[in-house]
VOFIMI-277921 format. One record per residue (C-alpha): residue number from 0; x, y, z. Coordinates in steps of 0.5 Angstrom, whole numbers, plus 500, padded with zeros to 3 digits. Example, Ala and Ser with C-alpha at 12.3 -4.5 7.8 and 13.67 -1.06 7.14 Angstrom:
- num | X | Y | Z
- 0 | 525 | 491 | 516 $
- 1 | 527 | 498 | 514 $
END
This chain:
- num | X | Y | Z
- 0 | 500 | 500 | 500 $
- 1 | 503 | 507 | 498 $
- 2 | 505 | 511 | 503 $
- 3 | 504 | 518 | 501 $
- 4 | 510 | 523 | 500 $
- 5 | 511 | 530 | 503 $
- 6 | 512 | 536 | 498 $
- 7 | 518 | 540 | 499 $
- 8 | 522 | 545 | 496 $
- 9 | 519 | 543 | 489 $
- 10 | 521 | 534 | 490 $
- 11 | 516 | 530 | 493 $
- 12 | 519 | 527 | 499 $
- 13 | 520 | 520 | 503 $
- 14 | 517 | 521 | 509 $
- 15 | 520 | 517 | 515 $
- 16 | 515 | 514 | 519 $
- 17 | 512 | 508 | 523 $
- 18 | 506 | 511 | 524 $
- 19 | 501 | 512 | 519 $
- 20 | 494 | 512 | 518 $
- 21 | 489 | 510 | 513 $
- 22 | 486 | 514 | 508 $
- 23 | 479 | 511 | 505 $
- 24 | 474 | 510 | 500 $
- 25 | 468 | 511 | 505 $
- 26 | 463 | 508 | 500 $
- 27 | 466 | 502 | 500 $
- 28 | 471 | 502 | 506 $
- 29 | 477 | 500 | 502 $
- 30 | 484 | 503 | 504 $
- 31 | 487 | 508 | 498 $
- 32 | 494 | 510 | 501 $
- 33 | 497 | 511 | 508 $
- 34 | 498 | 516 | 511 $
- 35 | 505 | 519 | 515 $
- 36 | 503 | 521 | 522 $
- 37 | 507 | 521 | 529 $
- 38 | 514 | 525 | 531 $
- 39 | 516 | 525 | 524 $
- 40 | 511 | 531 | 523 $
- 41 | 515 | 537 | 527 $
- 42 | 522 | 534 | 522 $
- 43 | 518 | 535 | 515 $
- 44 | 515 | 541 | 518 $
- 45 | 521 | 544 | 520 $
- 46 | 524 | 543 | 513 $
- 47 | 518 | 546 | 509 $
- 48 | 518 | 552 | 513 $
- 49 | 526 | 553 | 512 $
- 50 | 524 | 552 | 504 $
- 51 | 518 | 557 | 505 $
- 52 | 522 | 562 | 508 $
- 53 | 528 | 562 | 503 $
- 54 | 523 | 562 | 497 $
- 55 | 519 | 568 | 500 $
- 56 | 526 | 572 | 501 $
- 57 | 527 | 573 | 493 $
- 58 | 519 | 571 | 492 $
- 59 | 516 | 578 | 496 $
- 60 | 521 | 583 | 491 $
- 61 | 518 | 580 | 485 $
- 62 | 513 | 585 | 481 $
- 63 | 506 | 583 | 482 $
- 64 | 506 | 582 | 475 $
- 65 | 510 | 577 | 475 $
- 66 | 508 | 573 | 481 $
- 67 | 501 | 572 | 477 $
- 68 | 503 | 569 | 470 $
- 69 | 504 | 562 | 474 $
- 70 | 496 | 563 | 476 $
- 71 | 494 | 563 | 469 $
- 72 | 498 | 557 | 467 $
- 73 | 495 | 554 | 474 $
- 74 | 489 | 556 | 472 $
- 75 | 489 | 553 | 465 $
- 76 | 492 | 545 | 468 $
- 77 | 485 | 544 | 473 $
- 78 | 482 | 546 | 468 $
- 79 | 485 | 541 | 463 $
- 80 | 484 | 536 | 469 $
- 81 | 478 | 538 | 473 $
- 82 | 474 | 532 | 471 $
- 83 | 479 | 527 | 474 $
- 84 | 480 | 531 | 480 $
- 85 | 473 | 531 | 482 $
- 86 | 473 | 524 | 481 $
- 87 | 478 | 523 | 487 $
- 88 | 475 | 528 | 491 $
- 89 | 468 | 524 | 490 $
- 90 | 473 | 517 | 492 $
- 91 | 476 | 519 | 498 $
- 92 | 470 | 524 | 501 $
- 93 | 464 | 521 | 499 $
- 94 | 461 | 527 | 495 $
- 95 | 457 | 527 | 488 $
- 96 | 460 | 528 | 483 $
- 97 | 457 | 534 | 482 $
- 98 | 459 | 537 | 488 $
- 99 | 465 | 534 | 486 $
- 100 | 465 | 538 | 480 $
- 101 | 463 | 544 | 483 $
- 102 | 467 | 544 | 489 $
- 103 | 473 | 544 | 483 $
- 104 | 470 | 550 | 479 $
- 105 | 470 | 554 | 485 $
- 106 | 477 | 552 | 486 $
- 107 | 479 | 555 | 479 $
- 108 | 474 | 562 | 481 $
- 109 | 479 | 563 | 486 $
- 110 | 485 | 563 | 481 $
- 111 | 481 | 567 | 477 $
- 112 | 480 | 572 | 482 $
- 113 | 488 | 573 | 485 $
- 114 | 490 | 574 | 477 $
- 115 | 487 | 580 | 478 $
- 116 | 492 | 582 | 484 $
- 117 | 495 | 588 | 481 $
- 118 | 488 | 591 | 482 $
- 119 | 487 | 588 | 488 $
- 120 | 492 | 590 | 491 $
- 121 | 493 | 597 | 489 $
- 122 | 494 | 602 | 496 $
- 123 | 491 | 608 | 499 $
- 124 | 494 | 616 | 498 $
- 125 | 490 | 621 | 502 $
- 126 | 494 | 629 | 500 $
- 127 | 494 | 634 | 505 $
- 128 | 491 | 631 | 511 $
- 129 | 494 | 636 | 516 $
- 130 | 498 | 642 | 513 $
- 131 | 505 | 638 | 509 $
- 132 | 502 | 631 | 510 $
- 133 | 501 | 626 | 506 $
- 134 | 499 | 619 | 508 $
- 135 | 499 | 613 | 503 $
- 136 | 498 | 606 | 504 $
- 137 | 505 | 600 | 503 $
- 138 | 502 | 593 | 502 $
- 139 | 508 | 588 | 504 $
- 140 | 508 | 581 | 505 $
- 141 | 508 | 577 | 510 $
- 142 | 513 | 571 | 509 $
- 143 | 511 | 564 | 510 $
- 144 | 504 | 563 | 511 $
- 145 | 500 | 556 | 513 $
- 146 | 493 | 553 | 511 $
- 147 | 490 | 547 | 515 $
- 148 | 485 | 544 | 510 $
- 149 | 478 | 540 | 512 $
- 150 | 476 | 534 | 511 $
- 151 | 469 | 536 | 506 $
- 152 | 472 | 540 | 501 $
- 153 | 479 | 537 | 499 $
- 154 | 481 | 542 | 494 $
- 155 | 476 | 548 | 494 $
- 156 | 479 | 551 | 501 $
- 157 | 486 | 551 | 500 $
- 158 | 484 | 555 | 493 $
- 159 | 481 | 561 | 498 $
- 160 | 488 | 561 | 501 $
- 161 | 494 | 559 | 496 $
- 162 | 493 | 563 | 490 $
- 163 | 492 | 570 | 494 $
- 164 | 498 | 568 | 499 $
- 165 | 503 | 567 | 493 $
- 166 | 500 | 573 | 489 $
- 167 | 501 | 577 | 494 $
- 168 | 509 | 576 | 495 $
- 169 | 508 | 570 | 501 $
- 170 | 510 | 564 | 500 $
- 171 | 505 | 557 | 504 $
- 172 | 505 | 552 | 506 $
- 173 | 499 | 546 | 506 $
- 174 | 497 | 541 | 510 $
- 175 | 491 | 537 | 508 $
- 176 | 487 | 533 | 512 $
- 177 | 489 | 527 | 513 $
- 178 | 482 | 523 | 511 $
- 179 | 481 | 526 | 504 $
- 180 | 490 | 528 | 501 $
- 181 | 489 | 525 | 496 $
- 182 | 486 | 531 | 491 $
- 183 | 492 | 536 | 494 $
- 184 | 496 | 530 | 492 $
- 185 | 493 | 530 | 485 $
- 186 | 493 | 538 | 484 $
- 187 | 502 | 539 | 487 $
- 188 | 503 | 535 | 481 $
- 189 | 500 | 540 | 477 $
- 190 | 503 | 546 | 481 $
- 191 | 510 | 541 | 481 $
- 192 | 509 | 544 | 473 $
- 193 | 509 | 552 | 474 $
- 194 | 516 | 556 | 474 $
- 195 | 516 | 558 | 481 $
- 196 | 522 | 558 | 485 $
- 197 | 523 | 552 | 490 $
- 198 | 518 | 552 | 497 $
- 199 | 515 | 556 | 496 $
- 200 | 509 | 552 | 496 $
- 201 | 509 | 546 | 500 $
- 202 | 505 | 540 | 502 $
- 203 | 506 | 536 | 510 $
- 204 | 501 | 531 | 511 $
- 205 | 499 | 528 | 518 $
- 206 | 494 | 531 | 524 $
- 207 | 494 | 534 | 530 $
- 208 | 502 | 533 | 530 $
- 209 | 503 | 536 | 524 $
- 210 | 499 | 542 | 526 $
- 211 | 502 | 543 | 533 $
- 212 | 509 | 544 | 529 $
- 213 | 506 | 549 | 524 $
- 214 | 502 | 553 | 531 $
- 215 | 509 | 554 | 533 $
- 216 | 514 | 555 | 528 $
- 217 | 517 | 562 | 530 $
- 218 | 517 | 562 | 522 $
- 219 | 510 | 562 | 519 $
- 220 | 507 | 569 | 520 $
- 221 | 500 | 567 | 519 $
- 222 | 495 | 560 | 519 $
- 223 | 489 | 560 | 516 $
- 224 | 484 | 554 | 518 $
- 225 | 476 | 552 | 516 $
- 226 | 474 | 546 | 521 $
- 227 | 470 | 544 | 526 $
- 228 | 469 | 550 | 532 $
- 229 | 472 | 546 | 537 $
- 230 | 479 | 545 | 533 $
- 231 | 478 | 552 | 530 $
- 232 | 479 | 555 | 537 $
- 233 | 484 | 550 | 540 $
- 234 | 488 | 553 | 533 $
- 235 | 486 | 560 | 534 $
- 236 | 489 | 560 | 541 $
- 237 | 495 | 557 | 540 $
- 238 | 497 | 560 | 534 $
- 239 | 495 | 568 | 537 $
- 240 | 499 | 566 | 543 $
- 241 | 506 | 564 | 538 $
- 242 | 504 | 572 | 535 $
- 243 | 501 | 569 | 528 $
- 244 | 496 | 572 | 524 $
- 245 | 490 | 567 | 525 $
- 246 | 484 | 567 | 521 $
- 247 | 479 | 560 | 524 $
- 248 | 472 | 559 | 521 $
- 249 | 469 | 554 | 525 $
- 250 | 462 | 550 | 525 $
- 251 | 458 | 554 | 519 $
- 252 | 453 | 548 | 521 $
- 253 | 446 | 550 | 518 $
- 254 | 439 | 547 | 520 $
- 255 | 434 | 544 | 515 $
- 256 | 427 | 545 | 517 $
- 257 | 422 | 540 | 512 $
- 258 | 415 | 543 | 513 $
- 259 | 410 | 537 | 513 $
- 260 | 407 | 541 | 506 $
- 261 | 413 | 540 | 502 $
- 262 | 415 | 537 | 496 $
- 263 | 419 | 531 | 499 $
- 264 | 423 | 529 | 492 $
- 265 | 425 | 536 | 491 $
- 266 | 428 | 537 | 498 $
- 267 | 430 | 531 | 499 $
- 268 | 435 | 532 | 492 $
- 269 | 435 | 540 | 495 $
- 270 | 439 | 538 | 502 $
- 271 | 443 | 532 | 498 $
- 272 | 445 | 538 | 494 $
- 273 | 447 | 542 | 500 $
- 274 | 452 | 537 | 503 $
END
């Protein structure tokens, strides 16, 4: 059974580890891959964020101009591979495969939007504010930023992050969930074929130890994580008490109330829709 690989400074790594956890196919239970777990995690963490770090110190004084040709290229290969993508994100996450193709439109949307940085990005100047003053706005990035990714969209959440880190100057770092890594893997082999300097992005499996070592990497500047409320807050904590930047989006549970009026079939296929 394969044991999945690291990303690291633009070579898919081996990762050392006698711990692992299986990743499976919930429609039929068979087992896809493993996955590296344990103490192994704060070692390949460590070597991800010194790749990231060294990327973004030459990545940041890039023209914005430059820093989004490779999203075009992006965009253009998950378009090329969309289908097959959404196939793995049906086989590891037990979605439709329409939710599955949706999820991967929404994931291009996002490139699309972050090619548009030099509008996006544009500053602020206001003239005269007192007698001789003149302020004005200086966007800088930040460095080594970090998303931890959930189970439910292998591939649309890392897209609402990644593409804005890396066309604003920053470099990242992705660790996906460790029950869906299959799509992400799927996706770095395509990333793997844009002109973009060594780390500056990389991917880390692994769970809670993996997560805990990039909370308290004193390099990574910023994390953004969507999951559940509780890890949500356990992050946010821990990663604001280390300094970092920290966006948490936790729960985003939503009730359904079926009146005894309705038309069951209708929302029977409304509620499968929006799982």
């Amino acid at each position: 059974m394969e044991l999945l690989k690291n990303y690291i400074k633009g070579k898919w790594v081996e990762v050392p580890s006698a711990e692992t956890s299986n990743v499976l196919n919930p429609a039929t239970g068979e087992v896809l891959a493993k996955v590296p777990a344990g103490k192994t995690a704060a070692a390949e963490v460590e070597k991800a964020v010194a790749a990231a770090h060294e990327a973004y110190l030459n990545w940041k004084d890039v023209p914005v101009l430059k820093r989004i040709q490779p999203l075009f290229k992006l965009k253009q290969l998950l378009e090329q591979h969309s289908s097959e993508i959404a196939e793995l994100i049906t086989m590891e996450s037990g979605k439709t495969l329409a939710e599955a193709n949706g999820e991967m439109q929404r994931a291009i949307e996002n490139v699309e939007v972050a090619a548009g940085a030099p509008m996006l990005m544009q500053s602020e100047y206001l003239e005269n504010i007192a007698t001789g003053i003149d302020e004005y706005m200086v966007r800088q990035a930040l460095g080594v930023t970090a998303c931890i990714a959930p189970f439910n969209f292998p591939a649309m959440i890392s897209f609402w992050f990644l593409p804005y880190a890396i066309a604003c100057g920053n470099s990242m770092v992705i660790k996906p969930s460790e029950k869906v890594p299959l799509t992400m893997m799927k996706i770095f082999e395509l990333i793997d074929q844009l002109d973009l300097p060594p780390g500056l992005i990389s991917l880390v499996h692994g769970g809670k130890e993996t997560v805990d070592a990039i909370l308290d990497h004193p390099k990574v500047r910023s994390i953004s994580f969507v999951g559940s409320t509780p890890v949500a807050k356990y992050i946010y904590s821990r990663g604001t008490a280390n300094g970092k930047r920290v966006q948490a989006q936790g729960g985003a549970k939503n009730p359904v109330v079926v009146l005894p009026d309705a038309d069951i079939e209708m929302s029977s296929q409304i509620i499968t829709d929006s799982v």
